[in-house]
C-alpha positions as CSV (number, residue, x, y, z in Angstrom):
1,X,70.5,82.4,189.6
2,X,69.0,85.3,186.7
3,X,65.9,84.5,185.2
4,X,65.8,86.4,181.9
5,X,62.2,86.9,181.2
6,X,60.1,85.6,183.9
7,X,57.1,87.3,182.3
8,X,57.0,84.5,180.0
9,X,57.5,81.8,182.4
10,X,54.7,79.4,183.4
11,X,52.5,80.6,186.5
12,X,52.9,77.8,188.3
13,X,56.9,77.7,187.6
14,X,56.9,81.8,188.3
15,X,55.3,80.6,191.5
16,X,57.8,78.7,192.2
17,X,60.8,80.7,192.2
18,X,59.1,83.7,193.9
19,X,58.3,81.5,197.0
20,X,61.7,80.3,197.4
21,X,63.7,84.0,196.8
22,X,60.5,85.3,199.0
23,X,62.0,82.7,201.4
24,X,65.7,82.8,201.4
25,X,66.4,86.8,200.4
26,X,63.4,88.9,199.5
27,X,61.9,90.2,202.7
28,X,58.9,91.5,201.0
29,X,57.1,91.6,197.5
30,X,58.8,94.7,196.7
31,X,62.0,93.0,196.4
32,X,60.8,90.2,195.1
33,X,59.3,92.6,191.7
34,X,62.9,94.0,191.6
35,X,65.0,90.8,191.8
36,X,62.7,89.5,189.2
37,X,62.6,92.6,187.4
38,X,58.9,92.3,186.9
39,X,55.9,95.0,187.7
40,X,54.2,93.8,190.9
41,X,50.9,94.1,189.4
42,X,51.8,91.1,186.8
43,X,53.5,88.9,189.2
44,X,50.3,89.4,191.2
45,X,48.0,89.0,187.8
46,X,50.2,85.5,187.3
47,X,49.5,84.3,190.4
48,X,45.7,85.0,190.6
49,X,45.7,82.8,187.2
50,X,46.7,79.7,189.9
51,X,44.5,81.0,192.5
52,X,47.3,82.3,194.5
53,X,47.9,85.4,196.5
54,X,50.6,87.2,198.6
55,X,49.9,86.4,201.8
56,X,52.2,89.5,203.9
57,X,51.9,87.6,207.3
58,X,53.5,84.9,205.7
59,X,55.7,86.8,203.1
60,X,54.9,84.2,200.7
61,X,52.2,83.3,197.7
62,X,49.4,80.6,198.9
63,X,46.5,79.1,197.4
64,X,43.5,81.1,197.5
C-alpha cells in the first residue's frame, strides 16, 4: 500500500504502519525511512510525541 504524505499523518496512525512494514518487510529503520519516504529524524521526532522509541533488539517502535 503507498502512503502519500505520511509526515502529515497522525503519530499514533504513523506508528502504526511503521510497526507492521517494520514487521513484515523492513528489516531495520533505515528501510523503514525509505519505504516511507520520510527523514529518520521525523519519524523518530513523531514517535517521541507518543512516548515511543525504536527499540533495535526488537526492530520495532515501543512505548517509552
Amino acid at each position: 500500500m503507498e502512503i502519500e504524505h505520511a509526515g502529515k499523518l497522525e503519530p499514533h496512525i504513523l506508528l502504526s504502519i511503521a510497526n507492521e512494514r517494520l514487521r513484515l518487510g523492513c528489516k531495520n529503520l533505515e528501510q523503514l525511512s525509505e519505504d516511507l519516504d520520510l527523514p529518520i529524524k521525523q519519524i523518530e521526532r513523531m514517535m517521541k510525541q507518543i512516548h515511543y522509541h525504536y527499540q533495535f533488539e526488537n526492530n520495532q517502535f515501543t512505548h517509552d
